[in-house]
N, C-alpha and C positions, 0 to 999 in steps of 0.2 A: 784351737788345735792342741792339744796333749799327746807324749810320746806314747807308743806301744814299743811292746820288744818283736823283737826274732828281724832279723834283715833276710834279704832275697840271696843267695848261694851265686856269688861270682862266676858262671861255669859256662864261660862265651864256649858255642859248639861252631865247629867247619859248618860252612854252607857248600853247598852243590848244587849246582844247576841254577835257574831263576827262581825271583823271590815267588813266592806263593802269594802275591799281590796282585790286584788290579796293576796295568801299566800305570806308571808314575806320572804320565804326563796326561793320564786319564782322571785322575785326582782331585777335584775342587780342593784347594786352600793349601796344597802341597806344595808350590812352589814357593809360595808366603812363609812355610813354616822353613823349607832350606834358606831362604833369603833371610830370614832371624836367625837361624845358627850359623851361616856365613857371618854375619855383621856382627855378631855378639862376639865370636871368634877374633873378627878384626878388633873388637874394639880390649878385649881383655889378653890378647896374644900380642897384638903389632900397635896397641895403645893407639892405636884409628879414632880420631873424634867422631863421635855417634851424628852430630851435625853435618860433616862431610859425607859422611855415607849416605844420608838418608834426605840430603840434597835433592829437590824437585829438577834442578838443571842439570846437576854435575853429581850427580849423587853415584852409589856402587852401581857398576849393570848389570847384577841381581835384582834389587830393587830398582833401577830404571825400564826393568821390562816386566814391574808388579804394575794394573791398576791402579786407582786411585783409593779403592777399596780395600786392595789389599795391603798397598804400601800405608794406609791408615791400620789395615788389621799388624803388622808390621813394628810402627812404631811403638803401639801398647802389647805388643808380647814384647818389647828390649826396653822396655821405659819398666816393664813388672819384672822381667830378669833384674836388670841390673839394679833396681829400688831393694829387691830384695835377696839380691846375690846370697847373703850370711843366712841365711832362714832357708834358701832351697837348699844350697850347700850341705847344712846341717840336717835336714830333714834325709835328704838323698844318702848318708852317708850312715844316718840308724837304719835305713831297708838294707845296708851290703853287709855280707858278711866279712868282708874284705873290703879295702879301697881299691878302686881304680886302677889299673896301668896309669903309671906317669905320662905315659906318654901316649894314653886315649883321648886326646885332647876332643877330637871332634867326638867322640861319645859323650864325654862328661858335656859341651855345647850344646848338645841336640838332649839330653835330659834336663837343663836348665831350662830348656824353651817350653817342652812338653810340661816340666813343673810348675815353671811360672802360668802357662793356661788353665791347668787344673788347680792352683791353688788363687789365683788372683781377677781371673778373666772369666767373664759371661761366654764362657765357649763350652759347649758339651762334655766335661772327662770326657766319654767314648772316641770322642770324633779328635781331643786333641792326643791320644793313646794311639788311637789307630794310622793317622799320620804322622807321630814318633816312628813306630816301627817302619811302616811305608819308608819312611825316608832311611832308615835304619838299612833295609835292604836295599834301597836304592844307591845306597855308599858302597864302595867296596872296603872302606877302612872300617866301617861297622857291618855290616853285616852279617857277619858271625858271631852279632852282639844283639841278634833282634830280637830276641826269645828274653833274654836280660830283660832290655828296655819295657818288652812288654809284661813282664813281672813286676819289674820295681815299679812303671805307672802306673800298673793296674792297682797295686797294693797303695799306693798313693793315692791315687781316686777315692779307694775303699775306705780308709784308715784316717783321710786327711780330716777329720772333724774330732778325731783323737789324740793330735801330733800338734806335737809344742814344743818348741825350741828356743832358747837364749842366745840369740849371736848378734853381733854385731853387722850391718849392712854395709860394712865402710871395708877397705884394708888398713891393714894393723895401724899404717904410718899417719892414716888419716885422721880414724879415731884416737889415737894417741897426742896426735897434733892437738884437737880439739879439746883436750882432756888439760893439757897443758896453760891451753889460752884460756879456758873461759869453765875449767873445774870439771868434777865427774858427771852431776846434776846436770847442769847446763848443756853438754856434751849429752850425755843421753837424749836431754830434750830437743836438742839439732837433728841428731840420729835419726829418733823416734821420726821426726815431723818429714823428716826427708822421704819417708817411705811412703806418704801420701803425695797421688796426684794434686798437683799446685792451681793455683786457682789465674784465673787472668786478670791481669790488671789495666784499666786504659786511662791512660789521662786527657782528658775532654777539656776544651777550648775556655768551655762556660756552660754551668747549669747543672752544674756535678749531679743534684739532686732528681731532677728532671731524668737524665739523661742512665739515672738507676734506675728508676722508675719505668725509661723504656725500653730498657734492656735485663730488667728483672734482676738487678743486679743490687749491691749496697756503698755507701759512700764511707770512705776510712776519714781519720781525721784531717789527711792533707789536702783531700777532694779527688782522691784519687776513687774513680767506680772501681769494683772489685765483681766481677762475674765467678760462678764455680763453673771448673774448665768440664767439659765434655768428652770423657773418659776415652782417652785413645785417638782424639784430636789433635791438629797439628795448626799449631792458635791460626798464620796466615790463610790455611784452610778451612776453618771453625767460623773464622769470623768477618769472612770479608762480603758476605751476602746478608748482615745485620744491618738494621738502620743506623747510619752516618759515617761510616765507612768510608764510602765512593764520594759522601759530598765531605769529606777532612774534617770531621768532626769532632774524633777522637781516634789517638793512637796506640799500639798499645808497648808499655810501660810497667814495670813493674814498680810498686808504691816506694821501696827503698831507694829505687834507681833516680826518682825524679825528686830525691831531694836535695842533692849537690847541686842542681842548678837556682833552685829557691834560695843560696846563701849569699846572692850576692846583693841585695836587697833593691834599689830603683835602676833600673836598667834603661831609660829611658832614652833615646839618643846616644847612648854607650858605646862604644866598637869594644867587640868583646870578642876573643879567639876561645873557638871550640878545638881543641887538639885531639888528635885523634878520633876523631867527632863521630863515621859510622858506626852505627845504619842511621843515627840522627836526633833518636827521643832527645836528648840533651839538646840539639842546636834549637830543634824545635822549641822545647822551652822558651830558649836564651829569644830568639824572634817572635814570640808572641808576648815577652814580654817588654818586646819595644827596644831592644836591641840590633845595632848595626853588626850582624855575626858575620865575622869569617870562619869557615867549617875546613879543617886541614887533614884531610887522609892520606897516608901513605900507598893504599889499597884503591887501584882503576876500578876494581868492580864494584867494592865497596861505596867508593863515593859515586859510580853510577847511583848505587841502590838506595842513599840517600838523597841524591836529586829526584829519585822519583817519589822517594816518601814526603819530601815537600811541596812535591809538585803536588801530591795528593790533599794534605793537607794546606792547601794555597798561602804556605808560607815560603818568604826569599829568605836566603844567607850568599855570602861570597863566597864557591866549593875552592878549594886550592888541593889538587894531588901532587903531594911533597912526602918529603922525608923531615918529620920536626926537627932533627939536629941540623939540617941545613936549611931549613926556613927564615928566611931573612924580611921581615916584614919592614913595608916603606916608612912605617913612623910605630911607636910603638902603640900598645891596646890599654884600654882604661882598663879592663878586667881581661882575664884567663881563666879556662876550665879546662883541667888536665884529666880526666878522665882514664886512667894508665891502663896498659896493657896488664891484666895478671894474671893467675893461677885459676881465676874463676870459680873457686871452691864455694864462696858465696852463691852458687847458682848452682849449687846442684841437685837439687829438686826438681828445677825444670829441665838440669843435663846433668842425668843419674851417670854416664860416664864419668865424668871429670876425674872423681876420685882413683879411677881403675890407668886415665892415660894420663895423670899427672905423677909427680913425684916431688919427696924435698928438695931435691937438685934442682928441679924446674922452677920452685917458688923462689931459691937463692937465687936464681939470676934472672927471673922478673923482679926481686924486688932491688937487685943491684940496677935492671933498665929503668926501672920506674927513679930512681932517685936522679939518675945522669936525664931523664923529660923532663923530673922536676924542675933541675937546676936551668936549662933550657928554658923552659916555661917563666921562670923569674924574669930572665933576660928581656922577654921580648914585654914584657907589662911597664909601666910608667913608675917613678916613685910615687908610695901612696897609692897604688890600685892593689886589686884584689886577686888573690890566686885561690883558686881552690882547685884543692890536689882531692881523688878517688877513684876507689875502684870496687871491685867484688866480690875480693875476696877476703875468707875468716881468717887466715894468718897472720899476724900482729908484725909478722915480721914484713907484708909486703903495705901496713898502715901505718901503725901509732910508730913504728919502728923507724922505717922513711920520714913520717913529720917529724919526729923528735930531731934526727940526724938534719933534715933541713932547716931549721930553727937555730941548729946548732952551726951551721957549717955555711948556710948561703943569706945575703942579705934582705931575711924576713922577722919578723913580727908576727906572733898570736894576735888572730883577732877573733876569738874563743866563741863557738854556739853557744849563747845564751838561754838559758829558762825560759820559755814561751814563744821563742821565736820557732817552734812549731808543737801549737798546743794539741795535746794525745799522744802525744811522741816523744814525752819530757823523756822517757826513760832510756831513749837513744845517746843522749846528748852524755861524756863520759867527763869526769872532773878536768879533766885536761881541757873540755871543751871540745874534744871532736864528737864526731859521730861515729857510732857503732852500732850497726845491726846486723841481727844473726836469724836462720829461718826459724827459730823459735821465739821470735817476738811476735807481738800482735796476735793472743790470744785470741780464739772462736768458740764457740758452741759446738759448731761446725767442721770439723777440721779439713776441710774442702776450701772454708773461706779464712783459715789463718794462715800466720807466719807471712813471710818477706823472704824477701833475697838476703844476703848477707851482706855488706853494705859498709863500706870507709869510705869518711870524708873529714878532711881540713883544710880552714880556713887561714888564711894568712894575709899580710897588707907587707908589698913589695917596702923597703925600708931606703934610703938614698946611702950611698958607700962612698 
């Protein structure tokens, strides 16, 4: 896309009488398209997690009264909004001659949605223009903006193979953050990769090679299969009618996420606390790797939802719904996985929100919880066992920042990721000996099958005081 000049004349007209429309509720796909401008709404106004809303049980009752068609058509118009927030932003903004009312909130929502279909989505321009407007008069807050809408998409339709823009997909605080930790280069190359749909990752029991092979998939170096995701998919509904699913075959895992449980090296007979443990990849690990796991959620649904993900994959752990700071375990654990609550910015590829409903304020005081789990997590392990502390997010302040202050502050020991102890991946492993990953690792051909979550871990061995 490259820019053109002239933008469309800001000149909202009074409406009178009804729209000049088919009835609304007459409309194939219409009510899909207000259910994306409601939820985009929530998620970049009232900082609403895109997760909660779009909830199969408890989700918005917009989207609880879409289809299963549509609430798929759904989550790939707010997955290409919000991937590409800075690119429609800026595009929409050379068609005005003017900006926006401040306070057209749900206009500038309902051209986000219409943009993102015509510039990212196998959906007709015509058909996503004509149900802009539709909804346009169907509003009363727009609808004396429906003649706009249908100017500026139309010109967009027309023009988009001309239009090119330079923006950042992030807000300011995010890409700045990024810019900070890990340079301008490396930041761009997070950016950039973030705006491609992410690929799925499962982690399989045994037979990694096999088990691409029957899923048409590729194996990374840790054995992790890596599938390219199914464009507007929703992975539990993408993938649970695949072979080995229903018989716990494999789960699914993203390749960065299932290596904090591979640091703790022979597990065999071990009693090892999973903290924090939902929805389970991690305990799952720690139990097939011949570990005696107790799995400790704060969260009743949550740890339902990982009983039934082992019941799937026919593995046992001990579930415990507690609060870690008052967990009081009957003797202590050879090993700990701390898995911390954080900011999640590491994961936002696969949740393009995070960056729009988090803030620095919010990472200061994850990463102030995350150290008070830490010190907790020490407590309960043996002298001479092993902790390993992680989470998913890119801020150094909720990783390297935390380990360093625990090393310094509570009775631990570096026990440093070595060179090879995961070969392909040497370039994870940071002088200090932790691990760092960012979605711009794990180069592709393909940019469908690269990158990773973002990804802190360290190792540590409880020390006697």
């Amino acid at each position: 896309m490259v820019v053109s000049g002239g933008g469309a004349a800001f000149r909202p007209k009074k409406h009178s009488g009804k729209p000049n429309q088919p009835e609304a509720a007459d409309r194939p796909g219409l009510a899909a398209r207000q259910c994306a401008a409601r939820l985009l709404g929530a998620v970049i106004e009232k900082k609403t997690s895109l997760d909660g809303l779009t909830d199969n049980q408890h989700g918005h009752p917009y989207y609880m009264a879409l289809d299963d068609r549509d609430r798929s058509l759904v989550r790939a118009i707010l997955g290409a909004a919000l991937r590409n927030r800075g690119t429609i932003e800026g595009l929409l903004a050379q068609l005005l001659d003017r900006p926006l009312p401040e306070n057209a909130v749900a206009l500038k929502t309902l051209l986000h949605i219409a943009a993102a279909q015509i510039l990212y989505l196998d959906i007709p321009d015509h058909s996503a223009v004509d149900l802009a407007v539709t909804a346009a008069n169907d509003d009363p807050r727009n609808r004396r903006y429906a003649g706009l809408v249908n100017a500026i998409l139309r010109r967009l339709s027309r023009d988009k193979d001309k239009l090119s823009i330079s923006a950042p997909n992030a807000p300011a605080w995010f890409a700045e953050s990024l810019v900070n930790a890990y340079g301008a280069e490396k930041a761009a190359a997070i950016l950039a990769i973030q705006s491609v749909e992410p690929p799925v990752d499962l982690t399989v029991k045994s037979d990694s090679q096999g088990w691409a092979g029957r899923l048409g998939g590729i194996v990374l170096p840790n054995g992790t299969v890596r599938l390219a995701r199914i464009e507007g998919t929703r992975i539990e509904g993408a993938l649970t009618d695949l072979p080995g699913f229903a018989e716990g075959d494999w789960w699914v895992q993203d390749a960065a996420a299932s290596l904090p449980a591979r640091l703790f090296g022979d597990l065999t007979g071990k009693r090892v606390a999973d903290l924090c443990a939902a929805p389970g990849g991690k305990t799952a690990q720690l139990a097939l790797a011949g570990a005696d796991v107790t799995a400790i959620e704060i969260s009743a649904n949550r740890l339902a939802r990982l009983r039934t993900n082992l019941e799937r994959l026919k593995l046992s752990a001990h579930t415990v719904e507690a609060n870690l700071m008052q967990y009081q375990p009957e003797e202590l654990f050879d090993a700990v996985l701390l898995d911390a609550p954080c900011s999640s910015t590491g994961t936002v590829r696969r949740h393009p929100d995070v960056p729009w409903t988090k803030s620095p304020e919010d990472i200061a005081k994850l990463a102030a919880l995350q150290a008070d789990f830490l010190a907790r997590a020490v407590e309960m392990v043996k002298p001479g066992g092993i902790i390993v502390f992680s989470n998913c997010s890119l801020d150094p302040s909720e990783g390297e920042a935390v380990a360093r202050s625990a090393l310094e502050n509570l009775a631990l020991k570096a026990f440093p990721v070595a060179e090879g102890e995961f070969p392909g991946f040497d370039g994870l492993i940071t002088p200090e000996g932790f691990l760092r990953s960012t979605p711009a690792d794990y180069p592709h051909s393909d940019p469908r099958l690269a990158g990773m979550d973002g990804f802190f871990a360290a190792r540590f061995r409880r020390i006697s005081t």
